[in-house]
N, C-alpha and C positions, 0 to 999 in steps of 0.2 A: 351723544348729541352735542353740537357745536352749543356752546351760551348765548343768549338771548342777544348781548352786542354782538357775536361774533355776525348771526344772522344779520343783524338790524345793519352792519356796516356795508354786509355785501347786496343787503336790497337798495340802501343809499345811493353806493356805487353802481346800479344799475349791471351787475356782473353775478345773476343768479348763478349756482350752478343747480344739476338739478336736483344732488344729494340736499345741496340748502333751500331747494323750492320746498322738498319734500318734508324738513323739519319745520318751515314755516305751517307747511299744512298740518302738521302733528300736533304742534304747540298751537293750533286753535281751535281744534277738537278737543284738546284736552283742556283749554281753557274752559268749552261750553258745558262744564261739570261745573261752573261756579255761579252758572246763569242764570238770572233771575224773571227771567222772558218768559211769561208762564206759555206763551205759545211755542217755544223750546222743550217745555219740560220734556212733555212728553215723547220725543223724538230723544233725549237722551239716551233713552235703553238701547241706542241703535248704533248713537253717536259718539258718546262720552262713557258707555258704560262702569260704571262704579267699580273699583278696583284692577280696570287694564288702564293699558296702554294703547294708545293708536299707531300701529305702523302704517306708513303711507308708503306705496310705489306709484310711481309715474311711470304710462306703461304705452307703448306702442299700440295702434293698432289692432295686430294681432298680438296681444297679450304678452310681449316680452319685454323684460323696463326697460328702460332706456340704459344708453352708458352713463356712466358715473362722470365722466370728462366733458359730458354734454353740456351744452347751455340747457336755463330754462326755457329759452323761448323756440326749441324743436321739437317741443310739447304742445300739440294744437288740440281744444277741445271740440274742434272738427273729427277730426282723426284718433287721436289716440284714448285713452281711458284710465284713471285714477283707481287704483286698485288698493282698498282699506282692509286692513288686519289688525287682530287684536292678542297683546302677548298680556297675560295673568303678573299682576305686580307682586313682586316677592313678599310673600306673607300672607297677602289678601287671598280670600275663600272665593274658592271656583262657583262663577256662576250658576243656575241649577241648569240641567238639561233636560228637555223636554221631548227630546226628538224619540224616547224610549220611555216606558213605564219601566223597567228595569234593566239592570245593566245585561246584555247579550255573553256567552261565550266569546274567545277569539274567533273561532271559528265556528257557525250553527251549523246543525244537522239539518237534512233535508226536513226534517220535521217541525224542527223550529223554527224554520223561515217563514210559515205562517203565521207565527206568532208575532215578529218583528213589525214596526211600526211601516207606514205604508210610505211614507215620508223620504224611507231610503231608498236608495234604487233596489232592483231584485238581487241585480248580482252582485252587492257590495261584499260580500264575501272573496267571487274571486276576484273583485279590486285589491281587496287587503294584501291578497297572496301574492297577488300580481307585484303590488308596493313593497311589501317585504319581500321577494326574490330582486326586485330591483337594488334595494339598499343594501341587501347582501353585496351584491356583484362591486354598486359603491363601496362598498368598504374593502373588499378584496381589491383596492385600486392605488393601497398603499398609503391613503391621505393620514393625516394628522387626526382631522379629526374634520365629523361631516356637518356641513352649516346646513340649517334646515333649508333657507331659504335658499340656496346655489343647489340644492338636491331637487327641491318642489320647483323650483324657475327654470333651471342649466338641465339636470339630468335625468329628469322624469320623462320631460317631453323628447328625447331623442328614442325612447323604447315606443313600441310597435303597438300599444295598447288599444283597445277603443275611444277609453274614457282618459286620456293623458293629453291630450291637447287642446284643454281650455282649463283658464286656471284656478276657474271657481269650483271644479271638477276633483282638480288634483290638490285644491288645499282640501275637501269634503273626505276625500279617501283619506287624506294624511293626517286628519283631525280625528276621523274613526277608529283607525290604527293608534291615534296613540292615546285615544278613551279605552279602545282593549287591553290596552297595555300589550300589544305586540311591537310597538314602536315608542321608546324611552326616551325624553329628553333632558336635556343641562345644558348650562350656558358657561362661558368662558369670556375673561376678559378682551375686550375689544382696543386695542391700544388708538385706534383713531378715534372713534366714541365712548369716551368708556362709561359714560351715563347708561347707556345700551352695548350691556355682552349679547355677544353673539350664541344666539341660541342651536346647540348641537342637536344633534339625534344620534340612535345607531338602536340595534337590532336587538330584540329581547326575543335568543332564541329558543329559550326553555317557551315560552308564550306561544312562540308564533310554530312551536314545531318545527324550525330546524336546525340542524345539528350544530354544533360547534366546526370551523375547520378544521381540518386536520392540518398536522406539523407538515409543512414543505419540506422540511431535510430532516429524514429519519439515521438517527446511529446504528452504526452499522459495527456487527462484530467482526473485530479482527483475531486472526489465527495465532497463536505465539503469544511470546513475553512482551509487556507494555513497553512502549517505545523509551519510557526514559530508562527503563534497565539495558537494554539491545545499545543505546548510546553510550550509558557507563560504561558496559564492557570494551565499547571501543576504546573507549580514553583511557581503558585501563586503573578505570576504578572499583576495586573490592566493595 
C-alpha cells in the first residue's frame, strides 16, 4: 500500500487513480477499529473486524474491477459496486466459523450431505471440484505462480459453470476450498505494495484427490554404448 502522503498528495491533486481510491477506502475501514462511536461498535464485526485487513475493489457493473490506469471518477455509485474482502493478518487467530458445527470432509458422501449445515448451497461439493479442476488447468498454464485474486476475478469466470459468474459466488466456493484444505495458500512479496504480498494459491492434490501431473518428456532408452564413449572412440581416445 502506497503511505499515507503518498495518497494524501494524489487526492490534493485531484488525480485519484483508482488503485489510490481503493487504498483510501481500506485505510478508513481499518481506521474504524479505533472508534469510539458506540453507534459504530457494533457494526465493527462486519467492518473492521479484529485481526484482518480490508481489501477494497472497485468494480463495474457487472462485477469486474475496474483497470488499474483508470481514473477514480469512472467509478459511478449509480452503476457500478464496491466489492470488500478480508485477508487474516500474519500472526492473528482466524476468526471462529459458524457456517458448520464441524469441520466437513473435502469431499461429503452422499450421506453426509444431510448433515451439512443448510447455509451452504446443496451442491457445494461439486463447486469445489469444479474450482479445483479449474485451478488445475491454471496451473498447467506455465504461470510463476497463481494470484488468488487474477484466478477468482480473470479466470474463474471464463469456465462454463453455473455458479462462476457473480463474485460473491466465486469468492464463497474459494473460501470453502480452502477451509477443506483442498485449495492452499501463501503470499509473496509484492514489489509495487510491499505493505500487501500478493496472496498465491495452488492445489493440494493429495486433499482434493488428484493426481500429481505426469512428467511431459519421458527418458527414453537408447540401444548401444553411451554417447560419450561412441564420441571417444571417434577421436581416438583409449
Amino acid at each position: 500500500m502506497k503511505s499515507n502522503r503518498s495518497v494524501q498528495n494524489h487526492a490534493e491533486n485531484g488525480s485519484l487513480s483508482i488503485p489510490v481510491a481503493e487504498e483510501l477506502i481500506e485505510e478508513a475501514l481499518n481506521e474504524l477499529a479505533f472508534t469510539q462511536d458506540p453507534g459504530l461498535v457494533r457494526a465493527l464485526r462486519f467492518l473492521a473486524p479484529e485481526g484482518y485487513q480490508a481489501i477494497v475493489e472497485l468494480c463495474s457493473e457487472n462485477g469486474r474491477s475496474k483497470r488499474r490506469d483508470a481514473s477514480a471518477d469512472a467509478w459511478s455509485p449509480e452503476f457500478d459496486e464496491v466489492r470488500i474482502y478480508f485477508e487474516r493478518i500474519e500472526g492473528a487467530e482466524a476468526a471462529p466459523r459458524v457456517v458448520r458445527a464441524q469441520r466437513a470432509p473435502a469431499f461429503a458422501s452422499e450421506e453426509e450431505d444431510g448433515e451439512q449445515d443448510s447455509a451452504l448451497p446443496a451442491d457445494m461439493d461439486v463447486r469445489v471440484k469444479e474450482l479445483c479442476a479449474a485451478l488445475a488447468e491454471a496451473e498447467r498454464g506455465g504461470h510463476a505462480f497463481i494470484a488468488l485474486k487474477w484466478f477468482r476475478d480473470s479466470f474463474l469466470p471464463r469456465k462454463a459453470f453455473r455458479w462462476n459468474q457473480h463474485p460473491e459466488s466465486r469468492q464463497s466456493v474459494l473460501a470453502e476450498a480452502i477451509q477443506r484444505g483442498v485449495v492452499l495458500t501463501s503470499k509473496i512479496a509484492n514489489p509495487k505494495t510491499p505493505a500487501y504480498p500478493t496472496t498465491t494459491i495452488r492445489l493440494n492434490r493429495a486433499e482434493a484427490g488428484i493426481p500429481e501431473e505426469a512428467q511431459r518428456f519421458q527418458p527414453v532408452d537408447v540401444q548401444g554404448e553411451p554417447v560419450a564413449v561412441t564420441i571417444e572412440a571417434e577421436r581416438g581416445i583409449e
